[in-house]
N, C-alpha and C positions, 0 to 999 in steps of 0.2 A: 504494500500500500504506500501509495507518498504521501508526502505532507506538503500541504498548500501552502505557500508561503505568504504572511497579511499584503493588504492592499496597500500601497502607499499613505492614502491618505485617510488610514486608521491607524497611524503612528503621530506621537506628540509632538517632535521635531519636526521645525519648520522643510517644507517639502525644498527637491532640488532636482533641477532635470524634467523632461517631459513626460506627465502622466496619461498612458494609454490602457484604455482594454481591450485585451486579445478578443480578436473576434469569434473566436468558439465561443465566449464568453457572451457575447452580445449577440448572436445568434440565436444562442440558447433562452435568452432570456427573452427576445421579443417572439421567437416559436412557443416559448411555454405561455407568456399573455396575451401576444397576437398585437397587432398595429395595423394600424389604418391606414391607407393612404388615399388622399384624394389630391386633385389639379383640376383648374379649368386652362384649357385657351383658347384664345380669340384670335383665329385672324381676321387681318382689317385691311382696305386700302385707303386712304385720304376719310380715316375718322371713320370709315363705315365697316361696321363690323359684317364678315361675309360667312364665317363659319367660325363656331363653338363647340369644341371636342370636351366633354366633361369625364374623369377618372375618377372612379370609388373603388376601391381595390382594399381588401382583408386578408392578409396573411397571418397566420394562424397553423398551430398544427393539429392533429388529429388522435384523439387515441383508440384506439380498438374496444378498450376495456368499458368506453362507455355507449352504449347503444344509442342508435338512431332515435329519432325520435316518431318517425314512422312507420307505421305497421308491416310496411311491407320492404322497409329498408332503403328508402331514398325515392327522391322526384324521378328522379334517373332511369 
């Protein structure tokens, strides 16, 4: 087993150097509570807007272990 070593800026001395987290790290975390994203754009010529692409996008993960919530196992 290893041992984790603390996070930088869970020690009492003032910090030194650039504070990053590894992206397994932040992966994991936005897959286990999932994030949103959204955008709009517009394109325009002279102020007139001629087309609006909108983006709502959930990333999230999935676990097996908890069931559908419909009867016959998805819209799909």
């Amino acid at each position: 087993m290893t041992t984790r070593e603390p996070v930088p800026w869970a020690e009492p001395e003032p910090l030194t150097g650039p504070i990053g987290v590894p992206l397994v790290d932040l992966l994991d975390r936005v897959l286990a509570t999932g994030v949103v994203v959204s955008g709009d754009l517009v394109i325009a010529i002279a102020d007139v807007p001629l087309v609006r692409l909108s983006l709502h996008a959930l990333l999230s993960s999935v676990s097996e272990r908890i069931p559908a919530p419909w009867a016959d196992g998805g819209p799909l």
